[in-house]
LUMDREN-744395 format. One line per field, with one value per residue: x, y negated, z of N, C-alpha, C in turn; residue number from 1; residue in three letters. Coordinates in Angstrom, 1 decimal, always signed. Layout:
<recs>
nx: (X  ...) .
ny: (Y  ...) .
nz: (Z  ...) .
cax: (X  ...) .
cay: (Y  ...) .
caz: (Z  ...) .
cx: (X  ...) .
cy: (Y  ...) .
cz: (Z  ...) .
pos: (NUM  ...) .
code: (ALA  ...) .
</recs>
This chain:
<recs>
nx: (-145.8  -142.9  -141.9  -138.7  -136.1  -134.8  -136.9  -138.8  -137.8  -137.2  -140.6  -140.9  -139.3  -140.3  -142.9  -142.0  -140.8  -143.6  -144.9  -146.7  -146.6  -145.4  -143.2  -143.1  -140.1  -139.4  -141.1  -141.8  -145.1  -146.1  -146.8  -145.2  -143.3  -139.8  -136.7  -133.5  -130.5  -127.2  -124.7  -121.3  -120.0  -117.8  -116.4  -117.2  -119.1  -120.9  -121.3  -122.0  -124.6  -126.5  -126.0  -128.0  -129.8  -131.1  -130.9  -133.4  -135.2  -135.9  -135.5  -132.4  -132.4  -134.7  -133.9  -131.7  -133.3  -134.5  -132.8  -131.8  -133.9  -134.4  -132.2  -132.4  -134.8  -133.4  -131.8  -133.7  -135.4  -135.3  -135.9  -138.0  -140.1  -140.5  -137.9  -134.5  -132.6  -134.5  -134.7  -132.3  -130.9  -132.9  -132.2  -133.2  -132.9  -133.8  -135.2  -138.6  -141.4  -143.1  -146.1  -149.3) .
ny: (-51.7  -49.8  -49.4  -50.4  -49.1  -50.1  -52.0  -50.1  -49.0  -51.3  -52.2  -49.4  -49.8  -52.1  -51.4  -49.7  -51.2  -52.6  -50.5  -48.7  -47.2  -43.6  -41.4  -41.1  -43.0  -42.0  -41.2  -43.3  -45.8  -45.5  -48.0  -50.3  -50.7  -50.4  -50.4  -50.5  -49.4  -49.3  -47.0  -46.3  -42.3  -40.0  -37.3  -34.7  -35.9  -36.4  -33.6  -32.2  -33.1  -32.9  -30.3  -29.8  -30.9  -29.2  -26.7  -27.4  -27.6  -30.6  -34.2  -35.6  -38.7  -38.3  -36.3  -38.0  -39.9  -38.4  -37.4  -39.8  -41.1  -38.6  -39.5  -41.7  -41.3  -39.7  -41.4  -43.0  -41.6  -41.3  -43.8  -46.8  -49.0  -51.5  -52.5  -53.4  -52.4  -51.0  -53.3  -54.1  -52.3  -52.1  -54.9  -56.7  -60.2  -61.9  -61.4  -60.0  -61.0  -58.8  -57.7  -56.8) .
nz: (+40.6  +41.4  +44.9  +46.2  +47.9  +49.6  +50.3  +51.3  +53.5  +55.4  +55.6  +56.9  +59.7  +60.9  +60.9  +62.7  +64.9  +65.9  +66.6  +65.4  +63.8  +62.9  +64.2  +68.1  +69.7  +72.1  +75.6  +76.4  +76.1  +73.3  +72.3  +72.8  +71.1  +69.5  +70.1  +68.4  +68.2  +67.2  +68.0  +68.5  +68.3  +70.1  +67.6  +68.6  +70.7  +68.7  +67.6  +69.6  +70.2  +67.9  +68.0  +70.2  +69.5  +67.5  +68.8  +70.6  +68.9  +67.8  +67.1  +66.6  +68.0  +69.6  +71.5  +72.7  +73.5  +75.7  +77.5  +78.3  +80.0  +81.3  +83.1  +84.0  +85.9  +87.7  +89.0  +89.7  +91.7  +94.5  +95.0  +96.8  +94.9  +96.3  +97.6  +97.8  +96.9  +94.2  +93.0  +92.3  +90.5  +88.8  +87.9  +88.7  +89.1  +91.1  +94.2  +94.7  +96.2  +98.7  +98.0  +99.8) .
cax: (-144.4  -142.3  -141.0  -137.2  -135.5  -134.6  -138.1  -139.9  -136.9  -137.6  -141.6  -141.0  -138.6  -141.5  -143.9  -142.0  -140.8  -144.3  -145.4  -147.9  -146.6  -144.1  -142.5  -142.7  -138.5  -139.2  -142.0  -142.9  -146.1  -145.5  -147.1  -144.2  -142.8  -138.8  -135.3  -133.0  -129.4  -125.8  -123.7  -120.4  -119.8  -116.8  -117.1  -117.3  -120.4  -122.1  -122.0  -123.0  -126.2  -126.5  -126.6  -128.5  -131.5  -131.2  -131.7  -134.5  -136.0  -136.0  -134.5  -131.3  -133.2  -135.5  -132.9  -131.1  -134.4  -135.3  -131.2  -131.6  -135.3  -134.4  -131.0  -132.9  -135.8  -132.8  -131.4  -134.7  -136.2  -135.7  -136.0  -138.6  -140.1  -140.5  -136.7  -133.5  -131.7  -135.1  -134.2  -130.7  -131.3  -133.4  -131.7  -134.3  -132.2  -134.8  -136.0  -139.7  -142.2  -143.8  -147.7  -150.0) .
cay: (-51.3  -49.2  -50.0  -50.2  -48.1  -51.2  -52.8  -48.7  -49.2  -53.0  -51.7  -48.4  -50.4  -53.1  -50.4  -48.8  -52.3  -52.7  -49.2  -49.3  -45.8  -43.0  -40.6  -42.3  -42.8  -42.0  -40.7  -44.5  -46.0  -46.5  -49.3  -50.8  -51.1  -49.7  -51.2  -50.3  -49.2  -48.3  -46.2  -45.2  -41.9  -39.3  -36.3  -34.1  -35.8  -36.2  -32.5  -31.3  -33.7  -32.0  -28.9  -29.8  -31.0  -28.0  -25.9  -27.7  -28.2  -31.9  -34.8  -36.1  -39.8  -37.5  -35.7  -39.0  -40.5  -37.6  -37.2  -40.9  -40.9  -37.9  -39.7  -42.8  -40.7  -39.0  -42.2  -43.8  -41.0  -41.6  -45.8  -47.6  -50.4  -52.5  -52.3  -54.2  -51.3  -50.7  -54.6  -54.1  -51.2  -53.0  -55.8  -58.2  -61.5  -62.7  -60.3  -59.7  -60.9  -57.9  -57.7  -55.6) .
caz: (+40.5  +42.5  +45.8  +46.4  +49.0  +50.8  +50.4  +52.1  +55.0  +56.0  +56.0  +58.0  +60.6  +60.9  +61.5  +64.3  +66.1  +66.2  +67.2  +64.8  +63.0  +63.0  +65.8  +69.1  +69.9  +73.8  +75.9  +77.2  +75.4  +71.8  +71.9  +73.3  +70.1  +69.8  +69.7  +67.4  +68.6  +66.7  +69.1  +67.9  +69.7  +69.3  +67.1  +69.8  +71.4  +68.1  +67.2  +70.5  +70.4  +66.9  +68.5  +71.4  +68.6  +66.9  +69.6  +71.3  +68.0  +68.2  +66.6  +67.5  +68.6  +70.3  +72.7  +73.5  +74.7  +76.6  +78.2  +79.3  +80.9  +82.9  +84.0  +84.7  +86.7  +88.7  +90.1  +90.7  +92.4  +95.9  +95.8  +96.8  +94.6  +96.7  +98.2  +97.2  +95.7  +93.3  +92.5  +91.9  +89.6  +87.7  +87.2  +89.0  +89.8  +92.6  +95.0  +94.3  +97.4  +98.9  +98.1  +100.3) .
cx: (-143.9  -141.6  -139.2  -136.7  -135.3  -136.1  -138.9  -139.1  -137.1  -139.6  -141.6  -140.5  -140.0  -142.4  -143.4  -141.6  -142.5  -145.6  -146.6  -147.9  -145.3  -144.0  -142.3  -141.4  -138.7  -140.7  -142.9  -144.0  -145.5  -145.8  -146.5  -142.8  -140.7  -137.3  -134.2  -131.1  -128.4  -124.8  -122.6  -120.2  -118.6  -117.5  -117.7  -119.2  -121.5  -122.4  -122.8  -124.5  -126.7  -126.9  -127.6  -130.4  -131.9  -131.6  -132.9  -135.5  -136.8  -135.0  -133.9  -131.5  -133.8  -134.7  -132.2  -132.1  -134.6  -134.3  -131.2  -132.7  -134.8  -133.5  -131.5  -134.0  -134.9  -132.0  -132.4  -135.6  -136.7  -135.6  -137.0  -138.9  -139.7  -139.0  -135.6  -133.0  -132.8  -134.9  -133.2  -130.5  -131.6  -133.6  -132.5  -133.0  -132.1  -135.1  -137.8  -140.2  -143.1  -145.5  -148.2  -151.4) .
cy: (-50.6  -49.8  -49.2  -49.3  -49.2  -51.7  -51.2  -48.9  -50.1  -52.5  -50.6  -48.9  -51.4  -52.3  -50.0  -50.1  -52.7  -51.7  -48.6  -47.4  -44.8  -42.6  -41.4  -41.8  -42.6  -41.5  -42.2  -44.3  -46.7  -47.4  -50.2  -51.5  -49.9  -50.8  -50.2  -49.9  -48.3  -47.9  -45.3  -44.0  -40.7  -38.2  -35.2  -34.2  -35.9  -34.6  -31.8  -31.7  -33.3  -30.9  -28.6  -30.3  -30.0  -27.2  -25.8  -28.6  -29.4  -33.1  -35.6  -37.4  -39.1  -37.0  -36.9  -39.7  -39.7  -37.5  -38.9  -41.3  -40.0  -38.2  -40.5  -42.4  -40.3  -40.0  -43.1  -42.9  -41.2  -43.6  -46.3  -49.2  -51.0  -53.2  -53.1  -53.7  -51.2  -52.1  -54.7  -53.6  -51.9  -54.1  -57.0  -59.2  -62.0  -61.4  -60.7  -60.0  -59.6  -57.6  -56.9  -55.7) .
cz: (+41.7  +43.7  +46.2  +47.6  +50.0  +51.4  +51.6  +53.2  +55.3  +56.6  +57.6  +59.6  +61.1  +61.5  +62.9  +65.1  +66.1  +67.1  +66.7  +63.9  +63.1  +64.4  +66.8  +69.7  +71.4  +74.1  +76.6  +76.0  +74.4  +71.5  +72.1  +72.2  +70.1  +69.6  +68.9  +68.2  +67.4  +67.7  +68.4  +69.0  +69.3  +68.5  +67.6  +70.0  +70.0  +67.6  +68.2  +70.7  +69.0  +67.5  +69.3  +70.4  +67.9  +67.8  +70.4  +70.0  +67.6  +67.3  +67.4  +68.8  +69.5  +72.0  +73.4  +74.2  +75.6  +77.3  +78.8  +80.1  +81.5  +83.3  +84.6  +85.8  +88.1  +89.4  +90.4  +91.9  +94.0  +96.5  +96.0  +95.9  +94.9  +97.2  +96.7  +96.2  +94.1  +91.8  +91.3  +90.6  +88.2  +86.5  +87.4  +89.7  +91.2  +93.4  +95.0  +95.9  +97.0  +98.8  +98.4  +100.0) .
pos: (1  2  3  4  5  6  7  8  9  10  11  12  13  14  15  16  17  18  19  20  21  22  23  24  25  26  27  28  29  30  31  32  33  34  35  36  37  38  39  40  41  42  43  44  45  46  47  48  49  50  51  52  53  54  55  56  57  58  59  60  61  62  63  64  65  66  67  68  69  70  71  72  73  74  75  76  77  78  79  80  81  82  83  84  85  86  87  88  89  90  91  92  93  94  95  96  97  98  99  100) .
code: (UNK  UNK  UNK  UNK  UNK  UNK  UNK  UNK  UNK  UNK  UNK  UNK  UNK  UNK  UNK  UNK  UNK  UNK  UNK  UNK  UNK  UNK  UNK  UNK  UNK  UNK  UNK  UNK  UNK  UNK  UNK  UNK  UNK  UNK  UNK  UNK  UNK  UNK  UNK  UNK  UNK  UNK  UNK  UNK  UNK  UNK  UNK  UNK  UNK  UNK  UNK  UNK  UNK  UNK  UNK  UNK  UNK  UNK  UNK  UNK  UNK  UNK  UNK  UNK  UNK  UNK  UNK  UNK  UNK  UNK  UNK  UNK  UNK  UNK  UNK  UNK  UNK  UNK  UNK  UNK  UNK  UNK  UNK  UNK  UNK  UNK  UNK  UNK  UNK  UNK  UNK  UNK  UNK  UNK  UNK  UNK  UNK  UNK  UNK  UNK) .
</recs>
């Protein structure tokens, strides 16, 4: 018997939190699996991220991962791991002992 539209979306979902199949949502390691996000956003910014997949022949998921990796690259660029701020950033609680 055929499967349901619900029953192929529960599968496909399953597949990608596992990383197991399908477009990887970001340039980390798909093996990493994916998280799922609803973002209301005005109309405004969803057409220009429309436009901005269109033009970079890309899907929309596509462009948002790639617009928050290179924000996140541009404020880690000059921190040091090891360092408080890299910490902060992070969201580490504890400060991390130094290992050499």
């Amino acid at each position: 018997m055929a499967k349901s539209s619900a029953e192929r979306q529960r599968e496909y979902r399953k597949r990608l939190k596992l990383g197991q199949s399908g477009p990887s949502l970001g340039t980390d390691d798909p093996g990493q699996g994916n998280k799922f996000m609803t973002l209301p956003v005005s109309v405004g910014v969803y057409f220009a991220l429309r436009r901005l997949a269109r033009h970079q022949n890309k899907s929309m998921q596509g462009v948002v991962a790639e617009l928050i990796e290179s924000a996140d690259k541009a404020v880690t660029v000059g921190f040091d791991p090891d360092s408080l701020e890299w910490d902060q950033y992070m969201g580490s609680a504890v400060r991390r002992p130094v290992t050499k």
